[in-house]
N, C-alpha and C positions, 0 to 999 in steps of 0.2 A: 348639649351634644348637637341638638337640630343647630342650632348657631354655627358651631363649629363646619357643619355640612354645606351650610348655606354660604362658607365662605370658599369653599373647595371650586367651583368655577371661575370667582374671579383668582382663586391661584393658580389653577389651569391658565387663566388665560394670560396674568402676570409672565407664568415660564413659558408660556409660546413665545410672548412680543420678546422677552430676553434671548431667548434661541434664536430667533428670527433676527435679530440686531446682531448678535453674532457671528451669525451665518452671513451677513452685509459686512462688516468689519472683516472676518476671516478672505471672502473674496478681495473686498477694496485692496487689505495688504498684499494677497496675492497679485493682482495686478502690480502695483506699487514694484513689489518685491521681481517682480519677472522685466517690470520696464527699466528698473535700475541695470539688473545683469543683462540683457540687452545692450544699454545703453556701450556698457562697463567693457563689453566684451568687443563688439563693433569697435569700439575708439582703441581697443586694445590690437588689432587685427589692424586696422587703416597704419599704426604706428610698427607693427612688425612689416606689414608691406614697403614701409618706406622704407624702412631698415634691409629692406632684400629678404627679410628671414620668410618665404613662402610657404613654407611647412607650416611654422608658428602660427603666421597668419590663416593659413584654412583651417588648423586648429581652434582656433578662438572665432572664428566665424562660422565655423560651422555651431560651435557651441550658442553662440549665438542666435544663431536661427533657430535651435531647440526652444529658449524663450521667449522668441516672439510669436511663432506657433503656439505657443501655450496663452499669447494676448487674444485669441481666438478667431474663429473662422473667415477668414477676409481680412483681418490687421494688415495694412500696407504697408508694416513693417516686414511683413514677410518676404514681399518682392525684392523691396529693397534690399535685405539683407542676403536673398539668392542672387542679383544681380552683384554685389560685391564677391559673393562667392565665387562667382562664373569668372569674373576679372582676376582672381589669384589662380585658377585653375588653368585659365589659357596661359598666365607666364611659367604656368609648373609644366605645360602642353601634356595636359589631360585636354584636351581638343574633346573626343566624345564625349566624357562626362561634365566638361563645359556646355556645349551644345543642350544639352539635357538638362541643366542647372538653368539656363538662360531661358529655354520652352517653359518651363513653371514659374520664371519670373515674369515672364510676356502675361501668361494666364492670370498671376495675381494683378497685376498692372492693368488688365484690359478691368480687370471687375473694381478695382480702384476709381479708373478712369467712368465707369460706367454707374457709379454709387457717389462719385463727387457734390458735393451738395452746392459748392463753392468756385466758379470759377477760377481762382488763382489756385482751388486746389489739383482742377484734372488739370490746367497747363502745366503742375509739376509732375502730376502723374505721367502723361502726356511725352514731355522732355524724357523721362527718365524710359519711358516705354520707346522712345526713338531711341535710345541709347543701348537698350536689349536687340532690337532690332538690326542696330547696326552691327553689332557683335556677333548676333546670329548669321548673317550674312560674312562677315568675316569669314566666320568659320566654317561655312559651307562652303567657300571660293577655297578655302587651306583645303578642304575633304572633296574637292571638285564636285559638289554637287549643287550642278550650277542652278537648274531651275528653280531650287530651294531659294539658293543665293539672289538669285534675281527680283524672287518673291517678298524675301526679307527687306532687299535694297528700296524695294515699289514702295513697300509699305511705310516702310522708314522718311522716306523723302515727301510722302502724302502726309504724315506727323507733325515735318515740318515745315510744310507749305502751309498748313492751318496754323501752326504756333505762330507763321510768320506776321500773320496780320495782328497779333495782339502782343507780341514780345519785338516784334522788329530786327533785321537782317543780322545789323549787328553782334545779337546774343548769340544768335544760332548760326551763324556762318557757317562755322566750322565739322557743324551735324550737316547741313544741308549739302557742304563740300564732300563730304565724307558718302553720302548718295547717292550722290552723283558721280563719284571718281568706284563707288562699287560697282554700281549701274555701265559704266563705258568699259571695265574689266571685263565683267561678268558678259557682255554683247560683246568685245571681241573673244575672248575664248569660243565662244558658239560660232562665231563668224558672222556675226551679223554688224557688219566693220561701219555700213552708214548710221546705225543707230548707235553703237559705240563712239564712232566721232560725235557726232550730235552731244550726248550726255558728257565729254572729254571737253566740246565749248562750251557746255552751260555753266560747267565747273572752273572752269577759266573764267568766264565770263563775270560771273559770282565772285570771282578773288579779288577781281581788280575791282568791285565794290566796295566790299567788307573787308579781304585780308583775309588770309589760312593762318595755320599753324606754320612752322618749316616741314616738321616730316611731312603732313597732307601736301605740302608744295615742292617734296622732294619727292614724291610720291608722282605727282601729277607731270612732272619733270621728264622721270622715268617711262610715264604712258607714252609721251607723243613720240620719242624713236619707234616705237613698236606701232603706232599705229602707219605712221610714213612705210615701213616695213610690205603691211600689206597692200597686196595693190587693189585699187578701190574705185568707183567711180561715187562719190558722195553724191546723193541725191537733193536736190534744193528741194526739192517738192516736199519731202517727208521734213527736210529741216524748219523749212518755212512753213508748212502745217501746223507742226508742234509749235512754232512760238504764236501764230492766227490762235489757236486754242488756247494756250496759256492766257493768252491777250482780250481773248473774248469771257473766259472765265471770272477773268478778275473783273472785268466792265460791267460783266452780267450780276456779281456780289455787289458791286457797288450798287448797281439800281436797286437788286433787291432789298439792301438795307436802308436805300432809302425809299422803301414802299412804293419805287416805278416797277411796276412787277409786269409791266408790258413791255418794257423796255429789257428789261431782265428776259422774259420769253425771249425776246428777238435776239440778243447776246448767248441765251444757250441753245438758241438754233443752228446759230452760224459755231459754236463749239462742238457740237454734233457732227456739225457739217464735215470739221476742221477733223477732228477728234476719228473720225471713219477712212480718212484719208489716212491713216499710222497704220490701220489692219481690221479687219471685222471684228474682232475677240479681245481688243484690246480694253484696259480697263479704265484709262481718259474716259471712254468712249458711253460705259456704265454710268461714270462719274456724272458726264455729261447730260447724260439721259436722265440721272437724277435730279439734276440743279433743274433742268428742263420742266420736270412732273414738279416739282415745291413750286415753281413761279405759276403754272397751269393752275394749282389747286387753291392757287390766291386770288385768282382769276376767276371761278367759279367753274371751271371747265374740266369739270371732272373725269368726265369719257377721257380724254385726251390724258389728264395725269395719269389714270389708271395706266392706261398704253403706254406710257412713256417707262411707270416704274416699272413694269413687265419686262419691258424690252432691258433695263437697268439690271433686274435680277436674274435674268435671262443669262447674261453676259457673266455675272457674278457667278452663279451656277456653274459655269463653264471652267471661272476660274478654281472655285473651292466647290466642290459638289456636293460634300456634307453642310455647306453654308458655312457663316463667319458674322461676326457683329455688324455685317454694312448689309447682309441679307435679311437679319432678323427685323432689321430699321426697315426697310422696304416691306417686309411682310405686316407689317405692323399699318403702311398705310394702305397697303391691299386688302386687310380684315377690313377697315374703315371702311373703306369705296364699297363692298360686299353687303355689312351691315345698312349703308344709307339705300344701297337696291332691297332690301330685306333679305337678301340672299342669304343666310344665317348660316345651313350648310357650307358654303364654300367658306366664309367667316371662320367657321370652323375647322376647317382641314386648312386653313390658313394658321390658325393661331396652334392645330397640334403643330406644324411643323416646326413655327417658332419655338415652340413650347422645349420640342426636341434639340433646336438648335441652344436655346437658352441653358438646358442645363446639362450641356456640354462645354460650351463656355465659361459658365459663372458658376454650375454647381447645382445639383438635382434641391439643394434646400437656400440656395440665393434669392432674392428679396426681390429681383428680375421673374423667376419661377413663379413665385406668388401671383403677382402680377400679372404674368399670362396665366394662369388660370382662373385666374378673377374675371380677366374678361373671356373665359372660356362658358365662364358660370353664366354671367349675362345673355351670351348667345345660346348656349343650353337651352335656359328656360325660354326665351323667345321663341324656341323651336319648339316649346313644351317638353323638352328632355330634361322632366323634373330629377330623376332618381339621378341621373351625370352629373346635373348643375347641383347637388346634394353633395356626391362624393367627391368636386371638384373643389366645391369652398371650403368644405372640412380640410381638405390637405391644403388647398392657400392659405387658408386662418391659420393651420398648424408653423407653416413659414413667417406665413408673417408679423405672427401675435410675439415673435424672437425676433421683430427687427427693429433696431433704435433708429433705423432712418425716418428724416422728417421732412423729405421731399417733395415733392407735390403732385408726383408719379403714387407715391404711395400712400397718402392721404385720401386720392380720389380711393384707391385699391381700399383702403380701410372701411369707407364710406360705403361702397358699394357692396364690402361684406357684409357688414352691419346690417344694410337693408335685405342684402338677401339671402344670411340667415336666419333673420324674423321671418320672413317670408316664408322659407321652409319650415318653420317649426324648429330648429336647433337656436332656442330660448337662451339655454347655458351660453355659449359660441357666442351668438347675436350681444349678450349683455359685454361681454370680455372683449369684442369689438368695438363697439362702443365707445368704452372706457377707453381705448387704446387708441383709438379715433379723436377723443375730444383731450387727449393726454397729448398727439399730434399737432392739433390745429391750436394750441395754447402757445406754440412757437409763433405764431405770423397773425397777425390784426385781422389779415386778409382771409383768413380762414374762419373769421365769426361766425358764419350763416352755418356752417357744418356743426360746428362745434353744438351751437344753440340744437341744431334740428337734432342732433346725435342723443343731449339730454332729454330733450323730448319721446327719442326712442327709447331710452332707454325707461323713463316714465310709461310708456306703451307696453313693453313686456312686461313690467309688473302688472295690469291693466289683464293683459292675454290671461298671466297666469292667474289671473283672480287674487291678486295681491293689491286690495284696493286702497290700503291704507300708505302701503310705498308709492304707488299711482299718483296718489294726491300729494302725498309729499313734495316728490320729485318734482311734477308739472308744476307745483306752486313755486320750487328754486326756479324751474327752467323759464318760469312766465317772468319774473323777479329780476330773471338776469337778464331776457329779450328786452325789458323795458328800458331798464339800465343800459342797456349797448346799444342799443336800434333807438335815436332818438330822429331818426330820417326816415318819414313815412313810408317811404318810398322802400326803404330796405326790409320796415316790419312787413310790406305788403310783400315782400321776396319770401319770406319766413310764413306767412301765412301759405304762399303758391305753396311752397314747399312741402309743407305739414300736411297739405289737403293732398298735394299727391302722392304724399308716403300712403296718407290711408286710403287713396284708391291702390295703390299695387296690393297694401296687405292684406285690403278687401279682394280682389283678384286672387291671392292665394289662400284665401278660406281662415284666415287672421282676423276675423271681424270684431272683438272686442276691444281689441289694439288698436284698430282703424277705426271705432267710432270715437274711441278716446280720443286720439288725435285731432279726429275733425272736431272735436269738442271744445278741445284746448285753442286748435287756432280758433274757434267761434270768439273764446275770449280773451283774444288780444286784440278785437276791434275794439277803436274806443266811441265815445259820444260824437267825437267832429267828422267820424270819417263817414257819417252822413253824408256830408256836404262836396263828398268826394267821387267823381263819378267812376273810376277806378277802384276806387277801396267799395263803392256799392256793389260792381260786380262783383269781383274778390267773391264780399260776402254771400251775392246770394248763389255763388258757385259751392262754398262751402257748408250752407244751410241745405242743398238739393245734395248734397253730396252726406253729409248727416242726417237727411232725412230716410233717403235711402239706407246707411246703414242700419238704424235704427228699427227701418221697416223691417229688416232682413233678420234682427233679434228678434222681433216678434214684441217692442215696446211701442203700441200703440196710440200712448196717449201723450209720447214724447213725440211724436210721428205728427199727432192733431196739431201740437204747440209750435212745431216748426212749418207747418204748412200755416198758420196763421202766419206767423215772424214774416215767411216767404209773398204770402199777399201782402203783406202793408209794404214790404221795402221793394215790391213791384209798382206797388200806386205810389208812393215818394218816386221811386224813379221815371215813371211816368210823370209828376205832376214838376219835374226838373228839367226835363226834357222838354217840357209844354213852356217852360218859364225862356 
């Protein structure tokens, strides 16, 4: 009978991993199963559109979009298949509920574009987000609401002025044309007939490059009687401004990419210059101001990019005063300049702002969110706002421990939990980040040094919890695996740096058995040659004074005697190498 009982755990545990395999299979099909009808129904809809059958068609795309909603929160199938919807909808003229369809397609799109891991992926993001935009715009010049319209047009034609340098005029003519020819509509309805010619040449100008479509070309046809119409005195000064900026824009990209970042300064100065002559409030003029602070802040001249990106968000503020994805970038290098003065405070009302913009845009539980409040955490505690930097990493880890991205945005964000939920004392949390950390950096080569120090932590919290048998385990994989990857001194002495100042911060937060640990483990990954090293000797005896001290602070005094000896002889070696 005791037999019989003694085999009741591993049955237990047999029907867990079967459930559990299950429960993996039952999802996988699910996905499977929802990507197929998706697929099935999209291709069913693009084929009644052609057919004219419009009804059909937002029948089956709307069903549609039921399934790829169901691929889960952010799938960039969702935009896509609301931006097809919004296109059946404007030929059925549901105008409003197009407009509305197209707003949440922009919103999927921007968070697509903003989670892209791949370049070739946001240029499609990217394309297809110019293509909501232009629609939107449409359809605000059809509902004469023109500010809207002019907004959509700006933004649209900034899409594709970035697409332009890495897909070429060619591709995108026809978006760019499209812009341009909203942009000189949208300025003469208002009445603003010089800016309206202006945008009415560029898109000419554009055609005899690349080529339009017909309609775009019977469209633009159509423009020029109406503008002859009004009487106008065309300003050269604002025309020829605008193309001075276009001209110094692109002068100033080229240096910057090629690392002339003085040359680049002097190119977005005179863009500034250019860009302020259109209007005080105009958004070139933002633009401007921001290319201006990226060349400054490569420069070293920090004071100056601060002011510059001010003046940048200043303008942007003016435009969108709840903020928009080009504020939260700006606010992001305003915490930065904040944290290098130690101002941590203002860091802080810096990053709740973003924090508010971010999940507004991407979503109160987007992978963006995390993120700022990971770096919310870090200023927290610098400020000693233990119990905020507490409740700030428990709600990031909750976001982030669900995100499969493996960015490099979010690796740092993983990293930084890891260490600063050991730090606090949330043990559980600190291990599952970890894990989820070194489950991250197993994508990229380049991420060894985390990966390595992450095992190490995670060796350290068994250590904290008085789990000394896991402790030893784990450090003896994690020393196993350093040896094995780190065969460039240079990189173990990176891992040593590392390891010795994890265990000062978690000596800093009253973590000390984790932090002697640590400094224990890098003790022994010095080898016999690194004697002869006069780098690897400081290293070590930074990390022997740094173990000494923890050790004092347990109250182990006779490990305390043994490293204050270690510390004299590797002072008279370095003494007696220094003398050589």
């Amino acid at each position: 009978m005791s037999g019989a009982y003694a085999l009741l755990p591993m049955l237990f545990t047999a029907l867990l991993a079967m459930s559990l395999t299950a429960c993996c299979v039952v999802v996988s099909f699910d996905r499977s199963y929802n990507l197929r009808q998706w697929e099935k129904l999209r291709i069913g809809s693009e084929q009644a559109f052609l057919g004219e059958d419009l009804p059909r068609a937002e029948q089956l795309i709307r069903s549609a979009l039921t399934y790829a909603e169901r691929l889960g929160n952010g799938d960039f199938r969702v935009g896509t298949t609301l931006l097809q919807l919004g296109d059946v909808l404007m030929l059925e003229g549901k105008t409003g509920e197009a407009r509305t369809v197209f707003e949440q397609s922009l919103g999927c799109m921007q968070v697509s574009i903003a989670r892209s891991a791949k370049e070739r992926e946001r240029r499609q993001f990217l394309n297809e987000a110019g293509k909501v935009l232009l629609n939107l715009g449409a359809i605000c010049l059809e509902l004469d609401d023109l500010p809207a319209a002019e907004g959509y047009f700006q933004k649209a034609e900034k899409v594709y002025e970035e697409l332009l340098e890495s897909v070429g005029v060619e591709r995108i003519a026809e978006e760019i044309g499209q812009s341009l020819y909203g942009l000189s509509l949208v300025n003469l309805k208002q009445g603003r007939t010089i800016e309206s010619e202006r945008f009415y040449r560029l898109a000419v100008d554009s055609s005899a490059s690349a080529g339009y479509s017909a309609a775009l070309a019977r469209k633009l046809r159509a423009l020029e009687p109406l503008l002859r119409q009004v009487p106008s005195v065309p300003s050269t000064v604002t025309i020829q401004s605008d193309e001075r900026w276009r001209n110094c824009v692109l002068a100033g990209r080229e240096a910057f990419s090629s690392k002339n970042f003085a040359e680049a300064e002097r190119q977005y100065r005179l863009a500034v210059e250019e860009a302020g002559k259109l209007g005080p409030d105009n958004q070139k003029l933002a633009q401007a101001y921001k290319d201006l602070a990226a060349s400054q802040e490569w420069l070293s001249k920090f004071a100056d990019a601060e002011a510059s990106y001010r003046k940048a968000l200043a303008l942007r503020d003016k435009r969108s005063p709840g903020g928009d994805e080009e504020s939260e970038k700006i606010l992001t290098k305003l915490a930065n300049f904040a944290e290098m003065r130690k101002d941590y405070r203002q860091s802080a009302d810096l990053l709740n702002r973003q924090l508010k913009i971010r999940q507004q845009i991407y979503g109160p539980d987007s992978t963006e969110v995390g993120e700022t409040l990971t770096r919310l955490v870090e200023v927290d505690l610098a400020r000693a706002k233990n119990s905020e930097a507490a409740g700030e990493a428990v709600k990031a880890w909750a976001i982030l421990k669900e995100s499969d991205q493996t960015r490099g945005k979010s690796v740092v964000a993983y990293e930084s939990l890891s260490q600063t939920l050991f730090q606090l004392g949330k043990y559980s949390e600190a291990r599952q980040a970890n894990l989820k950390l070194i489950a991250a950096c197993s994508a990229k080569k380049k991420y060894t040094l985390r990966k390595l120090a992450a095992s190490y932590r995670l060796a350290a919290i068994a250590a904290q919890e008085g789990k000394q048998r896991s402790a030893s385990a784990e450090s003896l994989l994690a020393s196993a695996s350093a040896r094995a990857a780190l065969q460039d001194p240079q990189y173990m002495l990176a891992l040593i740096e590392k390891l010795n100042e994890d265990a000062r911060l978690l000596a800093a937060h009253g973590q000390m058995k984790g932090a002697a640990a640590l400094a224990e483990w890098s003790l022994r990954l010095f080898s016999d040659q690194d004697k002869d090293s006069s780098g690897m000797a400081a290293a070590k005896l930074a990390v022997l004074e740094n173990l000494r001290s923890l050790e004092g602070s347990l109250g182990h005094n006779l490990k305390v005697d043994r490293l204050s000896a270690q510390i004299a002889d590797l002072k008279r070696l370095q003494n007696e190498l220094s003398g050589k």
